[in-house]
C-alpha positions as CSV (number, residue, x, y, z in Angstrom):
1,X,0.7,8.0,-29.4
2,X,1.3,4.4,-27.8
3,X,-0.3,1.8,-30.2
4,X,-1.1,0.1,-26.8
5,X,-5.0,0.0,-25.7
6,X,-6.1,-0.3,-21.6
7,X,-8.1,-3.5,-21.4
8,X,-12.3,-2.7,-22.0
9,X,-12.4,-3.0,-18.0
10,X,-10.7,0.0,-17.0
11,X,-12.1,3.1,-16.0
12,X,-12.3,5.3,-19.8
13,X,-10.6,8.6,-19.7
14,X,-13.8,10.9,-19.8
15,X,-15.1,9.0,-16.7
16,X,-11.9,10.0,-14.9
17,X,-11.3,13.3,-16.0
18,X,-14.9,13.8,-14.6
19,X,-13.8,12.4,-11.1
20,X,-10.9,14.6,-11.6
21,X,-12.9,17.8,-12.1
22,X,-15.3,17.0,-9.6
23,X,-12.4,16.8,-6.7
24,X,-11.3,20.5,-8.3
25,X,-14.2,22.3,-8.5
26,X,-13.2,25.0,-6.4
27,X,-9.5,25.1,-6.9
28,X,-6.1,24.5,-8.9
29,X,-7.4,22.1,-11.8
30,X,-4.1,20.0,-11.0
31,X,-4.7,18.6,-8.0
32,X,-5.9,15.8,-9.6
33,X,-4.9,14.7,-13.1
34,X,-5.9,11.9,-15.4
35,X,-2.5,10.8,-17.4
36,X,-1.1,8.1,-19.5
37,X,2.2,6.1,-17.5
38,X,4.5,3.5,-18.2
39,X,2.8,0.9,-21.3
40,X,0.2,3.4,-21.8
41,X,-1.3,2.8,-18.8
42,X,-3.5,5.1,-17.3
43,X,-2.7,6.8,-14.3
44,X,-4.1,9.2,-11.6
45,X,-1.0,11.9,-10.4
46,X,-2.5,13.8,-7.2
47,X,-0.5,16.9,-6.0
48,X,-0.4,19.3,-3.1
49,X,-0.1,22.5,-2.8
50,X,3.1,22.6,-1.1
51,X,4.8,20.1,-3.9
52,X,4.7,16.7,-2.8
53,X,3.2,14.0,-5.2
54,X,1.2,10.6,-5.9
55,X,0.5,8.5,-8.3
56,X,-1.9,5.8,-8.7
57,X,-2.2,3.5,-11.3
58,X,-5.7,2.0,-12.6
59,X,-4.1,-1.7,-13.1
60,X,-3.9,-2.7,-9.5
61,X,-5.2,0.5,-7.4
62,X,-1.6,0.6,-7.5
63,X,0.1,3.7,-5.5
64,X,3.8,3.7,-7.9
65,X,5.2,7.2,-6.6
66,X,4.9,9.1,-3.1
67,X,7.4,12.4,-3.5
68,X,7.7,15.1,-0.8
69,X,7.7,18.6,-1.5
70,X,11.6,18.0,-2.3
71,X,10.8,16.1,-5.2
72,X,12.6,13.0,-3.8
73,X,10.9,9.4,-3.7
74,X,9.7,7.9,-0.7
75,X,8.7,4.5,-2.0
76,X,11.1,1.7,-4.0
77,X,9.4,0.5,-7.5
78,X,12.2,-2.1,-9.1
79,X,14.3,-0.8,-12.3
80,X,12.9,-4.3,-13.5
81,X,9.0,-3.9,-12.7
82,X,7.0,-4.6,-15.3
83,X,4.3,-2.7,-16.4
84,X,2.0,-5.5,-18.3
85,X,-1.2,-6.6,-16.8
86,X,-1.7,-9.3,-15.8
87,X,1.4,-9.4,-13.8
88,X,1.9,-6.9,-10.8
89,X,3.5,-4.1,-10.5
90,X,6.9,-4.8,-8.7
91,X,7.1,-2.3,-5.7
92,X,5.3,1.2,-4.5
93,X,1.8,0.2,-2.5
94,X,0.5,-3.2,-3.8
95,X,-2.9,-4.1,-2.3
96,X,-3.2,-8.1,-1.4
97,X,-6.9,-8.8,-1.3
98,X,-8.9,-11.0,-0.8
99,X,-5.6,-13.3,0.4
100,X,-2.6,-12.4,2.0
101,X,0.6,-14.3,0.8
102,X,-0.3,-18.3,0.0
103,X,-2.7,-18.6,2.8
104,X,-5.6,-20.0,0.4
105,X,-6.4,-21.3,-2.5
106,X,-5.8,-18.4,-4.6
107,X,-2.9,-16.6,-6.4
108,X,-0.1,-15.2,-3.8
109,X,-1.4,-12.4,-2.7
110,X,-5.0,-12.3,-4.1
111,X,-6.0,-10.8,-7.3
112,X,-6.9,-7.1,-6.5
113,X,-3.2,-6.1,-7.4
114,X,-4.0,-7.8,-10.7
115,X,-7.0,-6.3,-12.0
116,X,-8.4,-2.8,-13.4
117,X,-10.0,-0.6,-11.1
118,X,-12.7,1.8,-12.3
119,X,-12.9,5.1,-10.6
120,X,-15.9,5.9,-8.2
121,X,-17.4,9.1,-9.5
122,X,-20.1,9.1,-6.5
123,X,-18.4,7.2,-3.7
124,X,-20.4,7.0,0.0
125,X,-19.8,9.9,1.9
126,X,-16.5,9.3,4.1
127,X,-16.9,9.9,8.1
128,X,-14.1,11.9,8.0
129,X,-13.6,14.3,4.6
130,X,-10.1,15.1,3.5
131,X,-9.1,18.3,4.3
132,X,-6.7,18.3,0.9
133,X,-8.6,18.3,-2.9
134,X,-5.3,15.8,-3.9
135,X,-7.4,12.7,-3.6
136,X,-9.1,10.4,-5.6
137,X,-11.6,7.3,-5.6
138,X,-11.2,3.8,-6.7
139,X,-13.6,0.9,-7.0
140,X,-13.6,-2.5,-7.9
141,X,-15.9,-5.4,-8.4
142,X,-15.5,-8.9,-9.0
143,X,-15.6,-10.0,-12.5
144,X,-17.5,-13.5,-13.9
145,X,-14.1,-15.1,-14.1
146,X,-13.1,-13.9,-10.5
147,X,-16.6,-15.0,-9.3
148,X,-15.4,-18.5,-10.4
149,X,-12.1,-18.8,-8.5
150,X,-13.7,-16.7,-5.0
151,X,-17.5,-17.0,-5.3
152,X,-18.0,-13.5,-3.5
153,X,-20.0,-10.6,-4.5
154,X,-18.0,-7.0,-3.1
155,X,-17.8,-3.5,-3.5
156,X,-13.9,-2.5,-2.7
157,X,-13.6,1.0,-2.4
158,X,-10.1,2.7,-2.1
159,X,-9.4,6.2,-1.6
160,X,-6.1,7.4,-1.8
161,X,-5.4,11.1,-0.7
162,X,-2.2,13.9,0.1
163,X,-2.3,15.8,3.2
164,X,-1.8,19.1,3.3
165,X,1.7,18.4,4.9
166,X,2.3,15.9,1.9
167,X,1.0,12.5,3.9
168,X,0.0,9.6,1.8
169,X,-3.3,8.2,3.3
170,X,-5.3,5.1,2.1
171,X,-8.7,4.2,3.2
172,X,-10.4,0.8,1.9
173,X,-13.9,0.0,2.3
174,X,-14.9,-3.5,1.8
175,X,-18.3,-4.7,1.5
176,X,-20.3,-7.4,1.3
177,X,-23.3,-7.7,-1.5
178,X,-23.7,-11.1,-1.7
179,X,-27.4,-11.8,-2.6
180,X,-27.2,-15.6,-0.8
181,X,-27.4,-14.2,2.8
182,X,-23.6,-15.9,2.8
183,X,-20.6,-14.2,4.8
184,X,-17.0,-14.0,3.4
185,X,-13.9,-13.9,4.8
186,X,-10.2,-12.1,3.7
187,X,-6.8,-11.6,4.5
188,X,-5.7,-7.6,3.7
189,X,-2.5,-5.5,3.6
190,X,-1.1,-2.8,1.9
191,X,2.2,-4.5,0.9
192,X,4.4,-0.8,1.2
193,X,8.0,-0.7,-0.7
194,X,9.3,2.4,1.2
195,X,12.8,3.0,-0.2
196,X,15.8,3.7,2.2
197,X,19.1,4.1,1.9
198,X,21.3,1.3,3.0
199,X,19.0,-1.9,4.5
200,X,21.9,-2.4,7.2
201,X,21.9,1.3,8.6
202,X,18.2,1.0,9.0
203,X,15.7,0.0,12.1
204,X,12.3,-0.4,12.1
205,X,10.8,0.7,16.3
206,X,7.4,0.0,17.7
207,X,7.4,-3.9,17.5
208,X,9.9,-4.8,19.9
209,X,8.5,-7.4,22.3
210,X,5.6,-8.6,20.3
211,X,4.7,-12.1,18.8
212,X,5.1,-12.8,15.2
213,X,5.2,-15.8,12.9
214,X,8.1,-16.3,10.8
215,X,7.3,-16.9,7.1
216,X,10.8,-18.7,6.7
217,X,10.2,-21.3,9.4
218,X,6.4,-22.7,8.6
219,X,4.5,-19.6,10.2
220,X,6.5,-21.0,13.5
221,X,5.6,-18.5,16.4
222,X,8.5,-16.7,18.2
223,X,8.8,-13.5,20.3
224,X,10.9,-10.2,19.1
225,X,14.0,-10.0,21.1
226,X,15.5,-7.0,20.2
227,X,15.4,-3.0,21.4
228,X,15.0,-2.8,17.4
229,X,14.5,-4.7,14.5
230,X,17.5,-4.6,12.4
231,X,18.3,-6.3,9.1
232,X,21.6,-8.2,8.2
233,X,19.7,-11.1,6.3
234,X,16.6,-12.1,4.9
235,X,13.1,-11.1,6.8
236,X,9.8,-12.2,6.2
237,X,7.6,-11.7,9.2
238,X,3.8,-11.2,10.4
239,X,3.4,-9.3,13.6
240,X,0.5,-9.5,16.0
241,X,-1.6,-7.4,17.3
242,X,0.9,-4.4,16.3
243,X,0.6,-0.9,17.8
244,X,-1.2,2.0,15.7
245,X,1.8,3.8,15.0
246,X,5.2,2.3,13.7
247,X,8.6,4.0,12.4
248,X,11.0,3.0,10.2
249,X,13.9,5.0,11.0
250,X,16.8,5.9,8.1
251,X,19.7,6.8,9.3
252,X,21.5,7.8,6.6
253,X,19.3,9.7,5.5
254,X,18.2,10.8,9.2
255,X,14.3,10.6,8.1
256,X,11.8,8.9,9.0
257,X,8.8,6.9,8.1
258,X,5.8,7.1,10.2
259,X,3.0,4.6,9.9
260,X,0.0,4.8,11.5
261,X,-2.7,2.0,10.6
262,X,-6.6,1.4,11.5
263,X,-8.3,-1.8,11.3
264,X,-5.4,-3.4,10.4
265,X,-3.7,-5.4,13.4
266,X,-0.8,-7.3,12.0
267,X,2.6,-6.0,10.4
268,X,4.7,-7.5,7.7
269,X,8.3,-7.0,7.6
270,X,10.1,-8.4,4.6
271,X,13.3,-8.2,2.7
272,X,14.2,-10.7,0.4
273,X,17.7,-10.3,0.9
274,X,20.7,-10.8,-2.0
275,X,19.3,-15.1,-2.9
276,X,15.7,-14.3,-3.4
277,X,16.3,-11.1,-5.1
278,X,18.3,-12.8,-7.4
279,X,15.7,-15.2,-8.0
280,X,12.9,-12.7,-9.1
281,X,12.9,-11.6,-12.9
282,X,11.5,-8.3,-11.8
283,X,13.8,-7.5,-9.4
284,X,17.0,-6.1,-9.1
285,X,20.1,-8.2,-7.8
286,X,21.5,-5.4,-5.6
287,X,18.0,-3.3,-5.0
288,X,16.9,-5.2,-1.6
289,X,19.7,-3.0,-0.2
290,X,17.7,0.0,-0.8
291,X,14.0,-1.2,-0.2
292,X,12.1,-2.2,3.1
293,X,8.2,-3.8,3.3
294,X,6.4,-3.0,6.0
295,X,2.9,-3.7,5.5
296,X,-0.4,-2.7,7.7
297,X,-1.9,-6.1,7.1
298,X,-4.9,-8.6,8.9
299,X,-3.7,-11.4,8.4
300,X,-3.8,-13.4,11.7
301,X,-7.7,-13.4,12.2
302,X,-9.4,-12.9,8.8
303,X,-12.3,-10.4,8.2
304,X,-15.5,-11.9,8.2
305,X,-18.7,-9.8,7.1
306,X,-21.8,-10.5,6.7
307,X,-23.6,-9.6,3.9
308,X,-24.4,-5.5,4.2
309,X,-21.5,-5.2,6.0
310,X,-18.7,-3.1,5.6
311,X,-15.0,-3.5,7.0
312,X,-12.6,-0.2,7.1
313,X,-8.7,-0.2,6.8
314,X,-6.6,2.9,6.9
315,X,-2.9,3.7,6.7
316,X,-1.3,7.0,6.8
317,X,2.2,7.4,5.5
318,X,4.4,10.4,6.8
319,X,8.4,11.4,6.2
320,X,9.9,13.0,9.0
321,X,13.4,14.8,9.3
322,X,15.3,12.1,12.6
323,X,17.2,14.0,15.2
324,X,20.0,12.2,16.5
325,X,20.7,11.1,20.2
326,X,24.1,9.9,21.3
327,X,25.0,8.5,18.1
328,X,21.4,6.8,17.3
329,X,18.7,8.2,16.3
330,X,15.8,9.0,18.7
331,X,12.8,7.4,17.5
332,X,10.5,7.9,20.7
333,X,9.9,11.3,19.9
334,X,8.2,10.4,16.5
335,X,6.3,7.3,18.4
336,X,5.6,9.3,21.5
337,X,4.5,12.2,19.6
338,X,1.0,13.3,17.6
């Protein structure tokens, strides 16, 4: 037994193993199961029928694994991550709330990725049910300390889910309960790690032509250039008003990532490339060759709601096998296609 205790705030097993049952009732027992992880550290692991996998830990709402039915990752967590609250967990699907990056007074990135998230045993009804029992419900609330540093009363409700085809989908609901009659406004993205295989054999399609501001050059404004985007240095970028749908296309491993977003109009591209990685404690030297960000963000124009008002945000997350085409491979067929 690990001589390590979750903080009081998190979610207690029974709770959980409720939630668990409750998303079961009617089928295999493990589709959802309530487990221990790295530090003691409780986790949810959801699985599919057909094999694939996720994991999602408590601390953070953090998604830390996404397997298909291959058993093979999909998304980069560093060898040097570490697993001790408060600091965040160090790849797989951070969530930056209420603040993107260092645009505001708070800690880069917000604090949701910092904080223990209970599970919702009776969440709102979605408008759209999953049609797989591998899913499971998150919820967090501001605490009296975070009440001090963002004066907001919220309700931030994540569901995290497995297709029946082994997609990864996340839906957050965020509302607003302030009592004051005051609005609030956020920044939001789902900061995704997916792990490739060589950073220079991959390229990232659907963004070609659009606006973005470069994080490296003061948030300076500039137009993409390329048929592609490419990576032979270090990227840090916020694209506007993005498509739906975006691919990140592996060539080596001839697979590729599908993104589709909703409510969420901005893409982040970053790698921190061999100085920065360097740099970070919990980071590998060499690993930026074998991860890629792209994150379904709104970053541009915050979210402002009233109070009673909700906001929606949605990313689905598919693997694809990549056919080749002269050489390259032929992404418009995955944007083009369902």
């Amino acid at each position: 037994m690990s001589s390590e205790r979750a903080p009081p705030s998190a979610a207690s097993p029974p709770t959980a193993a409720a939630a668990a049952h409750t998303n079961t009732a009617s089928g295999s027992s493990s589709a959802v199961e309530f487990s221990k992880g790295v530090n003691g550290l409780e986790k949810v692991v959801l699985r599919e029928s057909r094999g694939s996998s996720a994991e999602v830990y408590l601390f953070g709402g953090h998604v830390t694994s996404w397997k298909n039915d291959h058993s093979e990752e999909l998304l980069f967590v560093s060898s040097k991550a570490i697993f001790k609250p408060p600091k965040a967990i160090r790849g797989g699907i951070p969530i930056c709330f209420p603040q993107f990056g260092g645009l505001g007074s708070l800690e880069q990135h917000g604090f949701a990725r910092n904080r223990f998230w209970a599970v919702d045993t009776d969440p709102p009804p979605f408008p759209v049910p999953t049609s797989s029992r591998a899913y499971v419900d998150l919820i967090l609330r501001p605490s009296e300390d975070d009440m001090k540093i963002w004066p907001h009363s919220y309700e931030f409700r994540l569901r995290v889910a497995l297709g029946p085809g082994g997609d990864l989908m996340l839906t957050s609901r965020i509302r607003n309960t302030n009592t004051d009659g005051k609005p609030f406004a956020f920044t939001f993205a789902y900061h995704t790690y997916f792990s490739v295989s060589d950073i220079s054999e991959v390229r990232v399609e659907g963004l070609e032509t659009l606006d973005y501001l470069d994080n490296l050059q003061n948030r300076e404004r500039f137009t993409e250039q390329g048929d592609a985007i490419t990576f032979e240095s270090e990227v840090d970028k916020i694209y506007l008003s993005t498509p739906t749908k975006i691919a990140i296309l592996d060539h080596e491993k001839k697979r590729t990532f599908v993104i589709r977003k909703e409510g969420l109009p901005d893409a982040v591209v970053w790698n921190p490339w061999d100085k920065k990685a360097k740099a970070m404690t919990d980071f590998g030297d060499d690993e930026y060759k074998h991860m890629l960000c792209v994150e379904a963000a709104a970053i541009e124009k915050p979210i402002t709601l009233k109070p009673g008002e909700e906001w929606k945000g949605r990313q689905e997350l598919s693997a694809v096998p990549s056919s080749y085409c002269s050489g390259q491979l032929d992404p418009r067929k995955v944007l083009q296609g369902s």
